[in-house]
C-alpha positions in Angstrom: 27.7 19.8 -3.1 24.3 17.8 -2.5 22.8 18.5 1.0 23.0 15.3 3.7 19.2 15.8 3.3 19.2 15.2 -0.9 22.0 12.4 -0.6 19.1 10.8 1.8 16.2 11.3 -0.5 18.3 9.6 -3.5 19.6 7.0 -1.4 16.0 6.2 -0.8 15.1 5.4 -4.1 16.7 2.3 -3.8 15.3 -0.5 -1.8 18.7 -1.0 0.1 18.9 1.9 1.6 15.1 2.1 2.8 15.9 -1.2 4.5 19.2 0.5 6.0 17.4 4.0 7.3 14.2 2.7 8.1 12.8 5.3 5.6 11.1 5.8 3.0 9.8 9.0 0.7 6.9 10.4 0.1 6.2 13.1 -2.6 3.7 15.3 -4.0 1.2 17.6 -1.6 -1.2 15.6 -1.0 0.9 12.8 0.3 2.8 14.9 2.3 -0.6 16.9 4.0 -1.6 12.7 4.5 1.6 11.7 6.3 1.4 14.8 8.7 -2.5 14.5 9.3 -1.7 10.5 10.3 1.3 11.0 12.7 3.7 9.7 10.6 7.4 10.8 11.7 9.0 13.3 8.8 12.3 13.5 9.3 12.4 16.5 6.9 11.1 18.2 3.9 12.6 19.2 0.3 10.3 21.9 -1.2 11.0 24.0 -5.1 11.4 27.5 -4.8 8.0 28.1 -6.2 5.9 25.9 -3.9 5.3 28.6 -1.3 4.0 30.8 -3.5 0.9 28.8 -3.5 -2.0 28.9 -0.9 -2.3 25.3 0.0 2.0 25.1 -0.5 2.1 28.1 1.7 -0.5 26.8 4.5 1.4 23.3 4.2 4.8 24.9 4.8 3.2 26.8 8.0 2.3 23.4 9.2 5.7 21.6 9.2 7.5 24.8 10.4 4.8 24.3 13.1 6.0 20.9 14.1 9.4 21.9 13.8 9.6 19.8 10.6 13.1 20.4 8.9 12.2 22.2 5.2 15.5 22.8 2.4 14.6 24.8 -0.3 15.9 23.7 -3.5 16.3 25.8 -7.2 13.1 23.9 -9.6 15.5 22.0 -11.6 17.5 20.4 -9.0 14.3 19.5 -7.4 13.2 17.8 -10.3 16.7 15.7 -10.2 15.7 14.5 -6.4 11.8 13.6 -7.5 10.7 10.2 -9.2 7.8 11.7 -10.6 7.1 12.8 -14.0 5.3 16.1 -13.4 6.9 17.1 -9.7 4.6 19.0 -7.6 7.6 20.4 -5.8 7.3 18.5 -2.2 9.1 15.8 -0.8 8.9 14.3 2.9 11.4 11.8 4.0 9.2 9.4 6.7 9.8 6.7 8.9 8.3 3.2 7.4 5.0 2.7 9.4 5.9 -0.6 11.0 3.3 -3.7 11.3 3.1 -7.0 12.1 0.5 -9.8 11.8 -0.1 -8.9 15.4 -1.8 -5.8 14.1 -4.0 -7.4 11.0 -7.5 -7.9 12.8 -9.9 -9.7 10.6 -13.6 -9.5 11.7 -17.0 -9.0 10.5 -17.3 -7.0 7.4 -13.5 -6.4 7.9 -11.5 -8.7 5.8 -7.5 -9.3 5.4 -6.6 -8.8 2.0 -3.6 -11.4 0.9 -1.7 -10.2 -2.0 0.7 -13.7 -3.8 3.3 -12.4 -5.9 1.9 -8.9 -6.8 5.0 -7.0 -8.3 3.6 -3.9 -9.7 4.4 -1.1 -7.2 1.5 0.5 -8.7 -1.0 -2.8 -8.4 -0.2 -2.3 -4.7 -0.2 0.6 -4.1 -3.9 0.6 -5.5 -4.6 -2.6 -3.8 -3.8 -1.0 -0.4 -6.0 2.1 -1.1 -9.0 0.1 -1.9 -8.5 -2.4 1.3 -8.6 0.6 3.4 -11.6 2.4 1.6 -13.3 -0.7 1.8 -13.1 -1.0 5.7 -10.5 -4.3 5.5 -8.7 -5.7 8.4 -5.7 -4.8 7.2 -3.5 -6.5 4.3 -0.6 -9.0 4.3 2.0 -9.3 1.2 3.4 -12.8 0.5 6.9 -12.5 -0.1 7.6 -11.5 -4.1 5.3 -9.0 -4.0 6.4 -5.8 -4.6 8.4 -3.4 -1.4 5.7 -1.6 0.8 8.0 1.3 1.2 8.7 1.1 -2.3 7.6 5.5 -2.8 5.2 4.5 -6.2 3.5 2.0 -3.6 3.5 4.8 -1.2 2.0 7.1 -3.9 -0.4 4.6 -5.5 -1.7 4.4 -1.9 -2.7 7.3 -1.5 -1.7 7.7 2.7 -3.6 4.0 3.0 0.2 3.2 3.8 0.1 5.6 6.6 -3.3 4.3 8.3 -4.0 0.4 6.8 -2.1 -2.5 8.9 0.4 -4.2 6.3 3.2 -6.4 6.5 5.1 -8.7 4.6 5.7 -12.1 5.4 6.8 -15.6 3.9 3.8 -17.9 3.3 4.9 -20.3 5.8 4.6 -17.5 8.6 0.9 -16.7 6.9 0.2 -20.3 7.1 0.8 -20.7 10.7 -1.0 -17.4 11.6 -4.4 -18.3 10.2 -4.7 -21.8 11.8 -3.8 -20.0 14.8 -5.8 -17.5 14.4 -8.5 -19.2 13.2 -8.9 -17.4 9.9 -10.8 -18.8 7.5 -8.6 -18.7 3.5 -10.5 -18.0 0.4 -8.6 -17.7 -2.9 -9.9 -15.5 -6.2 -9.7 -17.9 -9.1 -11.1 -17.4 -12.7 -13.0 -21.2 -11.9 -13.7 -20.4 -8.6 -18.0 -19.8 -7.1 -19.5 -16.7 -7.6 -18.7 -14.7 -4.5 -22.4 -13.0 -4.4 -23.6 -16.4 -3.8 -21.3 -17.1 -0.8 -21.9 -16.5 2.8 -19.0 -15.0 4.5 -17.4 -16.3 7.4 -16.5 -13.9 10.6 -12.8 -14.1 10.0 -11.8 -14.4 6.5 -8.8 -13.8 4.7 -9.1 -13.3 0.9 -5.9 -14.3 -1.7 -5.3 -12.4 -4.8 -2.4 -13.2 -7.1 -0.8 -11.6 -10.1 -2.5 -11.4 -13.4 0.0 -13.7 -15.2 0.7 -17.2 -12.6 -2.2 -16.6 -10.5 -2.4 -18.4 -6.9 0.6 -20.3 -5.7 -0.2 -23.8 -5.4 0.2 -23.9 -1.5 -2.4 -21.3 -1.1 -4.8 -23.0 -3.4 -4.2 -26.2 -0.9 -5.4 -23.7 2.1 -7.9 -22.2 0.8 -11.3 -23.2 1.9 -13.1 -21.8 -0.7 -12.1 -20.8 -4.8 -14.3 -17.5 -5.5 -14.3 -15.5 -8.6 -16.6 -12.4 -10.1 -19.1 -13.6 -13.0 -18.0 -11.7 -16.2 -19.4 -11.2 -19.4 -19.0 -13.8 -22.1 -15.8 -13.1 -23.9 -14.3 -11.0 -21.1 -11.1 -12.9 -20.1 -9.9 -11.3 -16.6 -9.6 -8.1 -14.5 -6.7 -5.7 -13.4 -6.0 -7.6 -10.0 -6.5 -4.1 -8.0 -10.1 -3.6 -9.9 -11.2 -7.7 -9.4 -9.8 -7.4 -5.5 -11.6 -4.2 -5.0 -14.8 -5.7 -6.6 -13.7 -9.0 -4.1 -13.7 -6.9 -1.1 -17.0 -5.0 -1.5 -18.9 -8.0 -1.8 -17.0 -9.9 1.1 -17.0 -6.7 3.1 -21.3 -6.1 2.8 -21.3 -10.1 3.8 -22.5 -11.1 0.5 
């Protein structure tokens, strides 16, 4: 009979139960190492019977045990029924969902708020979220339609950017209302858009990318102050959104 522990861990693969528990799961060492270096709550750990044996497994487990983390051991193969990953590196953490609002997104100088319209990919955000953070943003906000932040491939594509980066989903209405209070000035990427590296930035900006197949919704269009895009090569036709928002972000970020 499945611990209370695994029945949690595969009821958190679905997006229902994250929303019930408040959870979420995040696997693989490095993940795991990123959630307890961050403060992030773990509720407990699955481990394979082999991932002790290791010197970073072993100096991980001291860790947890440390912070009187709960560890289950499991046989390798019924580990690998528990993981969502391909190649399992034989840790799992269940975590509470980091919890934001727009109250914690804090656009600045050289820190802007990276909107995401109807990105679905878990991996797209995931990626998205990494690069906001490694690019010093002020956090990011996901339109509803874009894919679950506690989503794990999200939480892995992030890279612990989940456990550190303000982000929070809202409907665009509630977006809306926030920047004209907030006085946060809208730009939107678009293949017709100005050249970013021509632009001067404002001090409080707030930059919308959408997916790869509708683009921009049309009320966001209608906000946006500005249209900007990045000049490609003749014949190119677009760029993965996480590698045009990442390129987005640099520039807006150095106050291009």
């Amino acid at each position: 009979m499945a611990s209370q522990l695994v029945t949690t861990v595969r009821n958190l693969h679905q997006r229902k139960g994250r929303r019930r528990r408040g959870l979420t799961v995040a696997e693989g060492v490095r993940l795991v190492e990123e959630a307890l270096h961050a403060g992030i709550p773990i509720r407990g750990v699955l481990v394979a019977t082999s991932f002790g044996t290791t010197e970073r497994g072993s100096a991980l487990l001291g860790e947890l045990a440390g912070r009187a983390v709960p560890i289950e051991e499991l046989p390798e193969r019924e580990f690998g029924s528990v993981s969502a990953t391909d190649t399992p590196q034989g840790v799992l953490a269940v975590i509470e969902v980091p919890s934001w609002t727009l109250a914690d997104v804090q656009p600045g100088p050289h820190a802007p708020v990276l909107v995401l319209d109807a990105v679905q990919d878990p991996g797209n955000v995931g990626t998205l979220l990494r690069t906001a953070f490694a690019l010093g943003a002020g956090g990011a906000v996901l339109l509803r339609g874009c894919a679950d932040l506690t989503n794990p491939k999200v939480i892995r594509a992030a890279m612990g950017a989940s456990f550190r980066l303000p982000a929070t989903t809202v409907e665009v209405e509630e977006f809306v209302t926030w920047c004209r209070r907030s006085g946060v000035e809208v730009w939107a990427s678009a293949a017709e858009g100005t050249a970013l590296t021509r632009t001067a930035m404002p001090e409080r900006l707030a930059l919308v990318v959408g997916n790869e197949g509708a683009g921009i919704r049309p009320e966001l269009r209608e906000l946006a102050v500005r249209q900007v895009a990045i000049p490609l090569a003749r014949g190119a036709e677009s760029l993965n959104v996480a590698v045009a928002a990442g390129i987005l972000l640099h520039e807006a970020a150095r106050g291009a």
